[in-house]
C-alpha positions in Angstrom: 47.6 13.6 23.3 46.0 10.2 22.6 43.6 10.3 19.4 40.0 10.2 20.0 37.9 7.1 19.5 34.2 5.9 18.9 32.8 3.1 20.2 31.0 0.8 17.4 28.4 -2.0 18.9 27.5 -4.9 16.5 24.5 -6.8 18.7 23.4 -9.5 16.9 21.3 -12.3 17.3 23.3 -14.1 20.0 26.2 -12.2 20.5 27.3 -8.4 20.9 30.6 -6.7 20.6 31.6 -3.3 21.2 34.8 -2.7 19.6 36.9 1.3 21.1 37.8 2.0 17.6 40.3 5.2 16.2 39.8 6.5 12.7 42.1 3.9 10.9 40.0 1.4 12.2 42.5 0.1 14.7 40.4 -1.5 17.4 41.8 -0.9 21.4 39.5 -2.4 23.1 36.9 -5.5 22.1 33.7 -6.0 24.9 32.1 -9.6 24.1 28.8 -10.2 25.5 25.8 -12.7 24.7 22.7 -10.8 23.2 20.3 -13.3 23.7 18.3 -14.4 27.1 16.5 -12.0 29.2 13.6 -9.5 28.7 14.1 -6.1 27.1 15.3 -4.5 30.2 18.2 -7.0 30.0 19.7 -6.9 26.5 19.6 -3.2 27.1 21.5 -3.5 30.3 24.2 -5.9 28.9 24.5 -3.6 25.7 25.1 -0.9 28.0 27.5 -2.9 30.5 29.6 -3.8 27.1 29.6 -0.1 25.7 30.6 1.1 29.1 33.6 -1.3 29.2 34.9 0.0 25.9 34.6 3.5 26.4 36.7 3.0 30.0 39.4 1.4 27.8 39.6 4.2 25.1 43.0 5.8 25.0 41.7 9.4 24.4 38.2 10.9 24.1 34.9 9.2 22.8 33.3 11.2 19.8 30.4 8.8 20.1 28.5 5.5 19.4 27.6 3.7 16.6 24.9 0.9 17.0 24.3 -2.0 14.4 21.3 -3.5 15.6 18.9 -6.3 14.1 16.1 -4.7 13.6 14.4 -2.4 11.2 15.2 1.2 11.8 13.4 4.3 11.4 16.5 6.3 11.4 15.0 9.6 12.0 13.5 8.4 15.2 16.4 5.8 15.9 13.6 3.6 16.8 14.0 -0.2 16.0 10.7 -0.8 14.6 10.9 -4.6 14.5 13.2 -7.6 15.2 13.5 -10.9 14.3 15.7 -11.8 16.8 15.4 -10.0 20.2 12.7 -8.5 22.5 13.3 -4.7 21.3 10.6 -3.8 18.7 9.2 -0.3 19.1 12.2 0.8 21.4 13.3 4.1 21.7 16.7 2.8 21.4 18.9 5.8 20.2 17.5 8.3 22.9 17.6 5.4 25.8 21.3 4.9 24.7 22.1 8.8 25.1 20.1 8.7 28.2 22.3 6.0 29.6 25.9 6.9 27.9 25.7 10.6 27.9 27.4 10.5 23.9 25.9 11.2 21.2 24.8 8.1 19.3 23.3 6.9 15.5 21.9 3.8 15.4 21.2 2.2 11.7 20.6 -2.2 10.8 23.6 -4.1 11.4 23.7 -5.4 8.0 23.4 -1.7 6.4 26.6 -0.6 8.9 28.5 -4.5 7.9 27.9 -2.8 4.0 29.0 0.6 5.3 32.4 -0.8 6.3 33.2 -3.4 3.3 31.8 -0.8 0.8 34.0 2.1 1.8 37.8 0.2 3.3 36.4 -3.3 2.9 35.9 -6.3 -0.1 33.4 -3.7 -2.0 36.0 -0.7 -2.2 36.3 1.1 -5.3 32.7 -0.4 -6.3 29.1 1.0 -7.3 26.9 -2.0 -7.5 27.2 -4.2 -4.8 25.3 -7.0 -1.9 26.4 -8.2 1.4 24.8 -11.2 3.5 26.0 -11.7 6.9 25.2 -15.1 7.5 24.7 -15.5 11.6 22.2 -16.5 14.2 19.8 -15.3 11.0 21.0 -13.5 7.5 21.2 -10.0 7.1 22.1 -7.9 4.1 22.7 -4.4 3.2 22.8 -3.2 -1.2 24.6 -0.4 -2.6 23.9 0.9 -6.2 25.0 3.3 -7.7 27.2 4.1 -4.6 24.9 4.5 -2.2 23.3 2.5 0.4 19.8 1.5 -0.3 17.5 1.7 2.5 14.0 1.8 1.0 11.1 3.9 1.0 10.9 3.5 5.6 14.0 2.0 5.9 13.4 -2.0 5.3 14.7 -2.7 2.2 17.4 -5.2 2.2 15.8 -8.2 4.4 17.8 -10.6 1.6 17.6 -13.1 4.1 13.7 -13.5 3.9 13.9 -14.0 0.1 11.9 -17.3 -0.5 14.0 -20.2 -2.0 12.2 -23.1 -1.4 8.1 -23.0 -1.3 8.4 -26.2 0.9 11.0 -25.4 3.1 11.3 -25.7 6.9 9.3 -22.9 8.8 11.5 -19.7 9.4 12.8 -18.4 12.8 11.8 -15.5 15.1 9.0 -13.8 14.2 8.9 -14.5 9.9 5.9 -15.6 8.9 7.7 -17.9 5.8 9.0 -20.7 5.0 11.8 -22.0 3.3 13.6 -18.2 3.5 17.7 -18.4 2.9 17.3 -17.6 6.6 15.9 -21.1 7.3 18.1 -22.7 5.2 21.4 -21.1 5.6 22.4 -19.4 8.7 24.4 -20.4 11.6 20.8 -21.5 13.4 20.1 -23.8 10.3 23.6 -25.3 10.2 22.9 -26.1 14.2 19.6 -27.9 13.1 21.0 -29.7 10.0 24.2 -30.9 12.3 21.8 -32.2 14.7 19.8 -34.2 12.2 23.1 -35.3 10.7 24.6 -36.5 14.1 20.6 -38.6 14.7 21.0 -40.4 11.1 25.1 -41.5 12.4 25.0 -42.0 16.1 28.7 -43.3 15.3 29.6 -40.0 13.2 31.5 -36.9 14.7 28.6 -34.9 14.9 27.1 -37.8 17.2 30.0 -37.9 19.1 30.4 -34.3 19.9 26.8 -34.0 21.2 27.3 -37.0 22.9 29.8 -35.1 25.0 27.4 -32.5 25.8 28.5 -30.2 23.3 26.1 -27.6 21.8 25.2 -28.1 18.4 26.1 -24.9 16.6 27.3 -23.5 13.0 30.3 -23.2 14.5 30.8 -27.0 15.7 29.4 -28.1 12.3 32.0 -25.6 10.5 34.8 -27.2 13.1 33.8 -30.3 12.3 33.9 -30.2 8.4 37.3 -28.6 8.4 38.4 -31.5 10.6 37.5 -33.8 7.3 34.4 -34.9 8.6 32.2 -36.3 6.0 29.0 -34.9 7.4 29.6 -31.6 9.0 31.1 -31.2 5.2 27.7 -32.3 3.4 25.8 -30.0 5.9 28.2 -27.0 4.5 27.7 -27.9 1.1 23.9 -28.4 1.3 24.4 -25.1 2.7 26.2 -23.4 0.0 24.2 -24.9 -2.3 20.7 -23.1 -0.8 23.1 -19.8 -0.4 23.7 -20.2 -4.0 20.3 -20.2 -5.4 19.7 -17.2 -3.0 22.8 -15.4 -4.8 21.3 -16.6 -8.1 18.3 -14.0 -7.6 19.8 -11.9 -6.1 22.7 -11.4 -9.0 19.9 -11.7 -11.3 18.0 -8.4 -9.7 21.1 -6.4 -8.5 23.4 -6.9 -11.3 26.5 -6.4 -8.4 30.3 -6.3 -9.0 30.9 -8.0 -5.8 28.8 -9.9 -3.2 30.5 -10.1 -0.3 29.6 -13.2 2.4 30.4 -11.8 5.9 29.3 -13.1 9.3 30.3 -15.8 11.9 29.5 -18.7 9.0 32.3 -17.2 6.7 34.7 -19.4 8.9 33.6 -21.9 6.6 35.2 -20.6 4.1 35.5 -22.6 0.8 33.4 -25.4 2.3 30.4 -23.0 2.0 31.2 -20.9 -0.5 32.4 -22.7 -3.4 29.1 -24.6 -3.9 27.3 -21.3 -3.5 29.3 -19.8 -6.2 29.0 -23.1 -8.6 25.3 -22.9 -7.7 24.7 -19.1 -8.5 26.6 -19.7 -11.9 24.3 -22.9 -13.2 21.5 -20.6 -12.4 21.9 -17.1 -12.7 21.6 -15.2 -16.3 24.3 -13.6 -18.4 26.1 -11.4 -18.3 25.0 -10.7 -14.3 26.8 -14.3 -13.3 29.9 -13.4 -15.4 30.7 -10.1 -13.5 29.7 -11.2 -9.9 32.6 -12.3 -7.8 31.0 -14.1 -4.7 33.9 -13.3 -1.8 34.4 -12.8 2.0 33.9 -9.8 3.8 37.8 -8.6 4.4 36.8 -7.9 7.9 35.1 -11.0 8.8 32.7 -11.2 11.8 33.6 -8.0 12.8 32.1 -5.7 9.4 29.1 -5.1 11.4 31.5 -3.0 14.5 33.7 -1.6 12.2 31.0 -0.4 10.0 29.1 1.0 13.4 32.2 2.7 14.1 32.3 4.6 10.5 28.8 5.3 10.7 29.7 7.6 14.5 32.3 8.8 12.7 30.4 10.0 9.7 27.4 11.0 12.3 30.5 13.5 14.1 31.7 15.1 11.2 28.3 15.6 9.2 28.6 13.1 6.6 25.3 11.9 5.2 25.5 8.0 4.9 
């Protein structure tokens, strides 16, 4: 008899993937959908649609689904009580989701459930103090100390991507009220805006070029870009790195982690963003925080946040508290 699957759902700021997972975390079956466009009614539809397609490609039975979403959760209610990113604040979204899949379902932040993976099979295994940031459409983070995940007094602690790090910054995204959060500065959305600037000071440069043939100006063509050699996709990444670092700085300086790991659909940068980031957190953090800290990539890349959506239905079936 086949083995029995969940289905873990990472929706994001732009994209969504539901990933037919078994308990060694083999994915089956990957459903790719955009997140973004449309009024409630249709990111719940497409989330839905996606969800559907991997539990109809599941080799055995579905035990149920586990939903990283981008909002604040109160996880007794599975209500997303805010969002930054897409029209589903005060949505009843666990119970609408059992209503429409008929499985039982958790829902939790998709940073918390990115942590939940890397902490327990991940870059943080066999670790009690650590941070992740997901660096995407926004930044997202999720903190475990003393082994545990830290969620906060009503479940919003860990918005590490709203941390302040430049009182003059450019206005935040979505609905923050700051400026000159990591979130403005370093995400996949403010590699898009800094590429686009770049590519208006060198109408002759790459960047210029690639718009020029109607290209989309993304984190993603920036990253492409600067691991083609170009000179200003690379300074865009460094600038980058540099703003992620003095983000890391405080944040080593608070947490005192073993490990941050850097996950998300940024970490294709690889080096090009994160060795400025860990030169910057070193000039400024304090010892002996900034000697222990290793600054690495999430081992399971953009995919953390369905992996760790998948453990979390898998703890929710079997009763363990996470």
């Amino acid at each position: 008899m086949p083995p029995p699957c969940v289905i873990g759902v990472d929706l994001g700021g732009t994209k969504l993937l539901a990933g037919t997972v078994d308990r060694e975390l083999n994915v089956h079956h990957r459903a790719h959908r955009p997140a973004a466009g449309g009024d409630r009614s249709a990111v719940l539809d497409r989330v839905v649609d996606a969800v559907e397609e991997a539990i109809a490609a599941a080799p055995g039975d579905v035990l149920g689904v586990g939903f990283g979403i981008p909002s604040l959760i109160d996880r007794v209610r599975g209500v997303a009580v805010s969002t930054v990113h897409l029209p589903i604040a005060d949505v009843p979204f666990r119970d609408i989701m059992v209503e429409r899949l008929g499985l039982p379902v958790v829902v939790d932040n998709d940073a918390n459930v990115a942590m939940l993976a890397e902490h327990r099979f991940g870059a943080a295994a066999s670790t009690d103090h650590a941070v992740l940031i997901t660096i995407g459409t926004g930044i997202g983070s999720g903190i475990v100390v003393d082994g545990k995940l830290v969620r906060g007094a009503v479940g919003a602690a860990a918005e590490l991507g709203h941390m302040v790090i430049d009182l003059d910054g450019p206005p935040c995204q979505g609905n923050c009220p700051n400026r000159g959060c990591m979130e403005a500065l370093v995400s996949g959305s403010a590699l898009g805006r800094a590429g686009l600037a770049a590519a208006a000071a060198d109408p002759r440069g790459a960047l210029a070029a690639a718009v020029a043939t109607g290209r989309l100006m993304t984190g993603a063509l920036v990253t492409e870009l600067a691991h083609d050699g170009d000179p200003a996709a690379t300074e865009c990444l460094r600038a980058a790195g540099v703003a992620l670092g003095v983000g890391l700085a405080n944040i080593v300086n608070i947490f005192n982690p073993e490990v941050v790991v850097i996950g998300g659909g940024v970490i294709a940068a690889g080096d090009l963003l994160l060795e400025p980031a860990r030169a910057e957190m070193r000039a400024r953090a304090l010892s002996p925080s900034r000697d222990i800290a290793r600054i690495v990539p999430a081992r399971f890349g953009a995919e953390s946040g369905m992996l760790g959506a998948a453990v979390l239905a898998y703890d929710e079936h079997d009763g363990i508290p996470t």
